[in-house]
C-alpha positions as CSV (number, residue, x, y, z in Angstrom):
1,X,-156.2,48.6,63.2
2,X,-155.4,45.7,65.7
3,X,-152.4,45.2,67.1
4,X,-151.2,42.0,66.7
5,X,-147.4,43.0,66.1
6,X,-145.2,40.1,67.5
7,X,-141.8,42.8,66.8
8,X,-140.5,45.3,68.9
9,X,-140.3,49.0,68.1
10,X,-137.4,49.3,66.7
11,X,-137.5,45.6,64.7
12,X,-140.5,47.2,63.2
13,X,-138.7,50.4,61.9
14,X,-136.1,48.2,60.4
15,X,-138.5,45.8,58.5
16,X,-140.2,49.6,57.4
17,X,-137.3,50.9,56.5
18,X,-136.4,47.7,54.6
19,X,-140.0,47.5,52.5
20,X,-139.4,51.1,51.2
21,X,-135.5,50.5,50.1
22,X,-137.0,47.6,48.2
23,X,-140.0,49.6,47.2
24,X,-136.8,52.2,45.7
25,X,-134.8,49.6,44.2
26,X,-138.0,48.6,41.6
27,X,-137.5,49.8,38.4
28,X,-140.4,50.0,36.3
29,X,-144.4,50.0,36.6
30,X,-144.6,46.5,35.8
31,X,-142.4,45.8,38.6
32,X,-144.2,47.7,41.5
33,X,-147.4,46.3,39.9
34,X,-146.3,42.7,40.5
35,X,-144.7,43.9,44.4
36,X,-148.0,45.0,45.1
37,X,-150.0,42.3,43.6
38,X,-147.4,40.2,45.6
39,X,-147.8,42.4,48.6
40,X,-151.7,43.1,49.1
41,X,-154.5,41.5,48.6
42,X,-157.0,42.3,45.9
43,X,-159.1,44.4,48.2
44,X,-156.2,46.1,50.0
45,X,-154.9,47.2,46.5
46,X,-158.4,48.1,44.9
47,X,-158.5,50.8,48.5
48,X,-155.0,51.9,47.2
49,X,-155.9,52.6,43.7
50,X,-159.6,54.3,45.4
51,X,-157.4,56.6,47.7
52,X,-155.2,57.3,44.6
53,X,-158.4,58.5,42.6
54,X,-159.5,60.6,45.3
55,X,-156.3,62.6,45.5
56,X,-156.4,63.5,41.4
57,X,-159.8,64.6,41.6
58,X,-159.6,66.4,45.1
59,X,-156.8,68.2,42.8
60,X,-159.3,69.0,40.3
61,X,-161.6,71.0,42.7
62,X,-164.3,68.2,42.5
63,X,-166.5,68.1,45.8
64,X,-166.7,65.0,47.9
65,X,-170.1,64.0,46.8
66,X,-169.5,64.0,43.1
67,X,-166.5,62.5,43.3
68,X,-168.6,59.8,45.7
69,X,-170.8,59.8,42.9
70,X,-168.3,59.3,40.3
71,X,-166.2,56.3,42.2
72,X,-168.1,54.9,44.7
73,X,-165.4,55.3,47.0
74,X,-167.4,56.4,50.6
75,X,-167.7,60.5,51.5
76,X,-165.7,59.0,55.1
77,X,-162.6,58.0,52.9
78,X,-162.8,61.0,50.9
79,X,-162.6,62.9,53.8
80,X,-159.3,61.0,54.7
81,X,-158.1,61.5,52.0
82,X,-158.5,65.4,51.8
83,X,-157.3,65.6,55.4
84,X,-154.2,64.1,54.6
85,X,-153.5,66.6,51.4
86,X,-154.1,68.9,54.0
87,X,-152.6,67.7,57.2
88,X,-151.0,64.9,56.8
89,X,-147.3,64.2,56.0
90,X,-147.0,65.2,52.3
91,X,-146.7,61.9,50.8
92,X,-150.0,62.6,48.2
93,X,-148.8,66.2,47.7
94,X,-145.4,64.9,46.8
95,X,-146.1,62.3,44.6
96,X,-149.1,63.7,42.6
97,X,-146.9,67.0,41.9
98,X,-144.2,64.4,40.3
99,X,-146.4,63.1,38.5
100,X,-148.2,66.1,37.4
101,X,-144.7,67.7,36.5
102,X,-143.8,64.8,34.3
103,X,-146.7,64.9,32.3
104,X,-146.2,68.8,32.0
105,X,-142.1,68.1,30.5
């Protein structure tokens, strides 16, 4: 990623910390659907909703080649993805075991 910031270090923890309060103050699906629609471009959401995809069938045991085969998504960003179920700060693990809980209640 280039870095083209034009904030300081601590300006750009404030403006983080300040786009995940606002993501937390949304409501309902329809309302983070239009933030991110809002937010990203087509493209940068469409890689969101692939990464998403990966993580539920990752969860489902499927290997990286069939779920290439089944998405499209590239074996590289698979492998990203797995790494960060594995290694990474727990933000997949966290919210696909939400998720999978609420459909369990």
């Amino acid at each position: 990623m280039k870095d083209h910031r034009i904030l300081n270090q601590r300006q750009e923890a404030a403006a983080e910390e300040k786009l995940f309060t606002a993501l937390l103050g949304l409501r309902t699906t329809n309302e983070l659907r239009a933030f991110f629609r809002d937010l990203c471009t087509p493209a940068e959401l469409q890689a969101l909703k692939d990464r998403w995809a990966v993580v539920e069938l990752l969860n489902e045991g499927m290997t990286y080649r069939a779920i290439h085969d089944r998405t499209g998504v590239s074996v590289t960003t698979i492998g990203r993805v797995a790494r960060c179920l594995t290694d990474g700060a727990d933000g997949y693990r966290i919210a696909y075991d939400r998720l999978t809980a609420n459909r369990d209640e």
